[in-house]
C-alpha positions as CSV (number, residue, x, y, z in Angstrom):
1,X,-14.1,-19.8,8.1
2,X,-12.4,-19.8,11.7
3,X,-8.9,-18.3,12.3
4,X,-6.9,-18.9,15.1
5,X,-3.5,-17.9,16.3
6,X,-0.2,-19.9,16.2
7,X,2.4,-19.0,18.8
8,X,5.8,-20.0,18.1
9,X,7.8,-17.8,21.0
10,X,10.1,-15.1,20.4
11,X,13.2,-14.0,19.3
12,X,15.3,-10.9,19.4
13,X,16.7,-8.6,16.9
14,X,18.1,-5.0,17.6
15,X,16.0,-2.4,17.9
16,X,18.2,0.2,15.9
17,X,17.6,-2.6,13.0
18,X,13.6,-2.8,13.6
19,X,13.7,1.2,13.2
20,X,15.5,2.6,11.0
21,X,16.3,6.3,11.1
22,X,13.8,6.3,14.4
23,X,16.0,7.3,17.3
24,X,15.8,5.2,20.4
25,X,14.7,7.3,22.9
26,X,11.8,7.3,20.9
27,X,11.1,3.5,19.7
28,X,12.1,2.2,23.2
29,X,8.8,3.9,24.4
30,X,6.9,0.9,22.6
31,X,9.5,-2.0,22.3
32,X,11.9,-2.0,25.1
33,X,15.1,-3.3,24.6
34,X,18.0,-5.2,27.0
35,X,21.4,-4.0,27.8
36,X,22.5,-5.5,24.4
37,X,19.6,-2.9,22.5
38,X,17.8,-6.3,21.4
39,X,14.1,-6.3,21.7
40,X,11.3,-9.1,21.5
41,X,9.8,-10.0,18.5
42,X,7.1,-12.6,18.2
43,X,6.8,-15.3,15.7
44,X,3.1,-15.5,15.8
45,X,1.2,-17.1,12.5
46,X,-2.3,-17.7,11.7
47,X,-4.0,-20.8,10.4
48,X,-7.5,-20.7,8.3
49,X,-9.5,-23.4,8.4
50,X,-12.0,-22.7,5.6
51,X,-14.1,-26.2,4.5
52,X,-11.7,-29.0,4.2
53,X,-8.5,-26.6,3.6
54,X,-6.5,-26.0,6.2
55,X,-4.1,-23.0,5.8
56,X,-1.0,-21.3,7.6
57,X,0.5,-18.6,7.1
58,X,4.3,-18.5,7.4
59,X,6.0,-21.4,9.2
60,X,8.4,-19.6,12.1
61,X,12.3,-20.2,12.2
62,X,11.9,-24.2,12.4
63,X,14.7,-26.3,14.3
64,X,17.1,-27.3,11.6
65,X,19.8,-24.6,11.7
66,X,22.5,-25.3,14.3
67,X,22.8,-23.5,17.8
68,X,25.8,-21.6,17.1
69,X,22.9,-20.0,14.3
70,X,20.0,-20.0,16.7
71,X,21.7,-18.0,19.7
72,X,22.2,-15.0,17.9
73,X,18.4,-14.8,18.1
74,X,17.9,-15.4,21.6
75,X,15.0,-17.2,21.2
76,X,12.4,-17.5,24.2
77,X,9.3,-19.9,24.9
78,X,8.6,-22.8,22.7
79,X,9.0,-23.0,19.1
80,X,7.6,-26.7,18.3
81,X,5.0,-25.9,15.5
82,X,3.3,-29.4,16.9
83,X,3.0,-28.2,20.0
84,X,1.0,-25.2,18.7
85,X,-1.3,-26.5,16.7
86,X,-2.3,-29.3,18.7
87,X,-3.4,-26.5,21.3
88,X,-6.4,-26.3,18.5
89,X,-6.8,-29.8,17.8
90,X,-4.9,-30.2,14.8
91,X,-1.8,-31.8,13.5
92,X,0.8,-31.0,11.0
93,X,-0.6,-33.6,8.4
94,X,-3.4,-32.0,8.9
95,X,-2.2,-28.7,6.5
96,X,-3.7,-28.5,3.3
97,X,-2.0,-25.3,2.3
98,X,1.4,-23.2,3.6
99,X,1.0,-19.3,2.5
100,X,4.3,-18.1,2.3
101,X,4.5,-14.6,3.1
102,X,7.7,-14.2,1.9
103,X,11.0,-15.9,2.3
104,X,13.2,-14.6,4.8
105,X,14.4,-17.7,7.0
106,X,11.9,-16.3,10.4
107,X,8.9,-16.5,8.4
108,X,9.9,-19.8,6.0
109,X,12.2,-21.5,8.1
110,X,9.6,-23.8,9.6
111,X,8.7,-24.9,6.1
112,X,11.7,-28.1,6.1
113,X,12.9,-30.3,8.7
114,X,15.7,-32.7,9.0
115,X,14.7,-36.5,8.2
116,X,17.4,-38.7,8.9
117,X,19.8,-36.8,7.1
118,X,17.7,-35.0,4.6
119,X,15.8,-32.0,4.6
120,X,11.8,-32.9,4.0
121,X,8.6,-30.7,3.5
122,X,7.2,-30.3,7.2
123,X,3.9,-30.5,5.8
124,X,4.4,-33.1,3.8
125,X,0.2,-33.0,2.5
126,X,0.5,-29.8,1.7
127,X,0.6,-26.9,-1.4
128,X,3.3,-24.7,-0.4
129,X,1.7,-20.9,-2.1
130,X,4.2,-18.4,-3.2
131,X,4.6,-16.2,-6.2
132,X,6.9,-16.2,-9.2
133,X,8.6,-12.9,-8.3
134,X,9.6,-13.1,-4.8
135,X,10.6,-16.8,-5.3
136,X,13.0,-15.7,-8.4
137,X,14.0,-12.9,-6.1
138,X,14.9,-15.4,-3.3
139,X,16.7,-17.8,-5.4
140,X,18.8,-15.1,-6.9
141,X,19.3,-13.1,-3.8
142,X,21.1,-9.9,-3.6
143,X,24.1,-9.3,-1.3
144,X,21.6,-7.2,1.3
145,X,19.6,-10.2,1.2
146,X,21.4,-12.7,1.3
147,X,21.4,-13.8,4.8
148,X,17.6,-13.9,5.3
149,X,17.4,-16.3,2.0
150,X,19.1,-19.7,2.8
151,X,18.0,-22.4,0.2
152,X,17.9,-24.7,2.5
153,X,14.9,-23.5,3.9
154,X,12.7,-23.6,0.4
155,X,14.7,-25.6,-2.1
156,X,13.8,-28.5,-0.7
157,X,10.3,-27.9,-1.1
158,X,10.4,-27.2,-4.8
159,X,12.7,-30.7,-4.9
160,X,9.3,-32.2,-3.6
161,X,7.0,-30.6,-6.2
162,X,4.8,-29.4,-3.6
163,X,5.1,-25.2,-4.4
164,X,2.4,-23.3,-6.2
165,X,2.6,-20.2,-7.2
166,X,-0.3,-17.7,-6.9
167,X,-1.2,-15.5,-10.6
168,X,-0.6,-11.9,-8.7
169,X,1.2,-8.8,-10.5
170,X,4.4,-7.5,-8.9
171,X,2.4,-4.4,-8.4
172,X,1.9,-3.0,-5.2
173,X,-2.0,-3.4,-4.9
174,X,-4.7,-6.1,-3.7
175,X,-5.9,-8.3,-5.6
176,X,-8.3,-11.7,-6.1
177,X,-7.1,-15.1,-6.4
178,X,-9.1,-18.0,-7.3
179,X,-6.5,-20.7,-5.5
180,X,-7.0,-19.4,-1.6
181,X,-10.3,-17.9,0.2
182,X,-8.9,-14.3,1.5
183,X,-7.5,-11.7,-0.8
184,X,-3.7,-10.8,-1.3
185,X,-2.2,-7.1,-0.8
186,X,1.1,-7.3,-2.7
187,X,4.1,-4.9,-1.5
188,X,7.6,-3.9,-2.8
189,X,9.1,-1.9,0.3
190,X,10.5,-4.6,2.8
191,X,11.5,-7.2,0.0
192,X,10.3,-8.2,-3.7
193,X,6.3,-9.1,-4.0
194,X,5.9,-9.5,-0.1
195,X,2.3,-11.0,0.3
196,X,-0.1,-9.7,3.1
197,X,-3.2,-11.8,3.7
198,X,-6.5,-9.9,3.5
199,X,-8.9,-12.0,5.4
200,X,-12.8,-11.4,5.5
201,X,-14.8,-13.4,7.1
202,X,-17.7,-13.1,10.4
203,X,-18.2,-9.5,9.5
204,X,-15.0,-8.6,10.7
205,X,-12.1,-7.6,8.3
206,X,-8.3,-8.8,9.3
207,X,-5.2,-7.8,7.4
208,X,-1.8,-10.1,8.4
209,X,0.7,-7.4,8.3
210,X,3.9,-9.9,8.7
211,X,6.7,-7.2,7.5
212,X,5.4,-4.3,6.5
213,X,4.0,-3.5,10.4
214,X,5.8,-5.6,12.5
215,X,4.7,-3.9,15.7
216,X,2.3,-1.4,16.8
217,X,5.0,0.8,17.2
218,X,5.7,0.9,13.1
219,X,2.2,2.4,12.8
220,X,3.8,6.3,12.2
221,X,5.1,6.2,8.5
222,X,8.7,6.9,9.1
223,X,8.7,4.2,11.6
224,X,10.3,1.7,8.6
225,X,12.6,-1.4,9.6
226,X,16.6,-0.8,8.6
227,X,16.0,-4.5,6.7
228,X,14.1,-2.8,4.0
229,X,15.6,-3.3,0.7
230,X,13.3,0.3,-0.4
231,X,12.3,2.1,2.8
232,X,11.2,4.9,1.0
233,X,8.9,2.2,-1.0
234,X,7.3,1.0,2.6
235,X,6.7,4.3,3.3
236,X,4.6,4.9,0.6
237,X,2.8,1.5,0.8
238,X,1.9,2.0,4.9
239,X,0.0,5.0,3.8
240,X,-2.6,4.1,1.6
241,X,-3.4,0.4,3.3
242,X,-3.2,2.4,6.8
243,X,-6.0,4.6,5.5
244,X,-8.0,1.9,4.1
245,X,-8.3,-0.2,7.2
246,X,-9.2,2.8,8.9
247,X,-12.1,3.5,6.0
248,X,-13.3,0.0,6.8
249,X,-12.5,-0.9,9.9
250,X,-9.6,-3.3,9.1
251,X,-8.1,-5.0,12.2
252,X,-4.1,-5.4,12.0
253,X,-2.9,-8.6,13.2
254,X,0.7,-8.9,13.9
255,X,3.2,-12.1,13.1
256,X,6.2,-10.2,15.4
257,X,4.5,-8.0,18.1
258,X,5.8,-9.6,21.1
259,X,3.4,-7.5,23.0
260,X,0.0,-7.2,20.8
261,X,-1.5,-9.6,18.5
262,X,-3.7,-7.4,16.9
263,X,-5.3,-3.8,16.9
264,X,-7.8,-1.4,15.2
265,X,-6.5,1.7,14.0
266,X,-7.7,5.5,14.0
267,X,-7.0,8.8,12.2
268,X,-5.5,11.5,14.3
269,X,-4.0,14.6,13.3
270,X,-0.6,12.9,13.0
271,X,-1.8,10.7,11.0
272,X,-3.1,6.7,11.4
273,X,-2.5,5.6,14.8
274,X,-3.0,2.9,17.4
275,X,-7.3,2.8,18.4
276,X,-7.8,-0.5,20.6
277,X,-5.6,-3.4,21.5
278,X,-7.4,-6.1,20.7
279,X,-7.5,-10.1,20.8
280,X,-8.2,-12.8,17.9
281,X,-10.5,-14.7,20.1
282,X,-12.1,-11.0,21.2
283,X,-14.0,-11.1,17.6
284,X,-15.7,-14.5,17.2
């Protein structure tokens, strides 16, 4: 198995938002904002390449939406999902497999583009993975919610028969699945059934934290993002997975720190905190 790292730019979103009940003066110490209190967020994803498969993991903001949509996010650097993978010698009909996180339109939206006039797969050879209770969740959004789930951005990939949905529990846990080669850890805080990637592979141990750590600064429990449907929830989930990739030396790698793309973590006497800033390419 080989992983490498997709960069797709950033965008901004305000930090107040990212932190919850964290004040500023103490958040801004690890994610500086602008004058507007918006901070840098990466949209960083990983793709597997395991035997013949060939799997990312989330899909960015894509291009489709309009600009009036795209400058509330400010978005910086490049964002052309061809681009980036043909930095590592591959090409979008090359994907054999798009793990969907979740669906909230910064991690799906790359998933359809505009054809002509109509919205298409952009991997058009590939199994788009989800499961059955985040999807229900998306299609059926609630009023908090309903912002981060536009259709547009996964109906047409159910239209094109090309979703699959992964056997998991709603539970909060990790768990096997025979359809992809890493493990799943499921979580409830941020929205419904949120899937982490739990990658092992090269004697090193990876966990994809997309949004239940967005930043190295969201290591402290209370450090929870305002977009949580059940912060309380989050809470409760960071602490046990915190403590096991401390217990096994779990690296953290993160889809929106515009700053770090991954770390090891430690336990202090305030609990799980930041060890070593570390690099994808620093392990293989």
């Amino acid at each position: 198995m080989k992983l490498y790292s997709v960069n797709l730019g950033t965008f901004k979103l305000d930090g107040g938002a990212m932190f919850g009940v964290v004040p500023k003066s103490i958040w801004q110490r690890t994610n500086p904002s602008d004058e507007n209190n918006l901070c840098n967020w990466a949209l960083r994803l990983l793709l597997i390449e395991d035997g013949d498969r060939l799997i990312l993991v989330d899909t960015g903001m894509g291009h489709k939406q309009s600009e009036k949509f795209f400058g509330y996010y400010y978005r910086g650097g490049h964002h052309d999902i061809d681009r980036a993978l043909a930095e590592h010698g591959f090409h979008r009909d090359d994907i054999t497999d798009v793990f969907l996180t979740h669906m909230h339109f910064d991690h799906v939206g790359g998933s359809v583009m505009m054809e002509g006039d109509k919205l298409v797969p952009t991997f058009k050879n590939a199994k788009y993975w989800s499961n059955k209770h985040h999807w229900d969740w998306a299609e059926n959004p609630n009023p908090r919610e309903k912002a981060s789930f536009l259709q547009e951005n996964f109906a047409p990939l159910k239209a094109a028969d090309q979703v699959s949905f992964v056997d998991i529990p709603r539970d909060t846990g990790l768990y096997e699945t025979p359809d992809l080669p890493f493990k799943i850890y499921v979580v409830n805080g941020h929205t419904e059934a949120q899937m982490l990637p739990f990658i092992e592979t090269g004697g090193e141990k990876i966990l994809y934290t997309a949004d239940l750590l967005a930043s190295v600064g969201h290591l402290p429990l209370p450090y929870v993002m305002g977009y949580d449907v059940r912060p309380l929830q989050t809470m409760a989930e960071k602490a046990p997975i915190l403590e096991h990739c401390v217990k096994d030396n779990i690296k953290l790698f993160f889809e929106h720190d515009a700053q770090n793309e991954m770390c090891s973590v430690k336990m202090t006497e305030k609990g799980v905190r930041l060890d070593q800033i570390l690099q994808l390419n620093d392990l293989f």
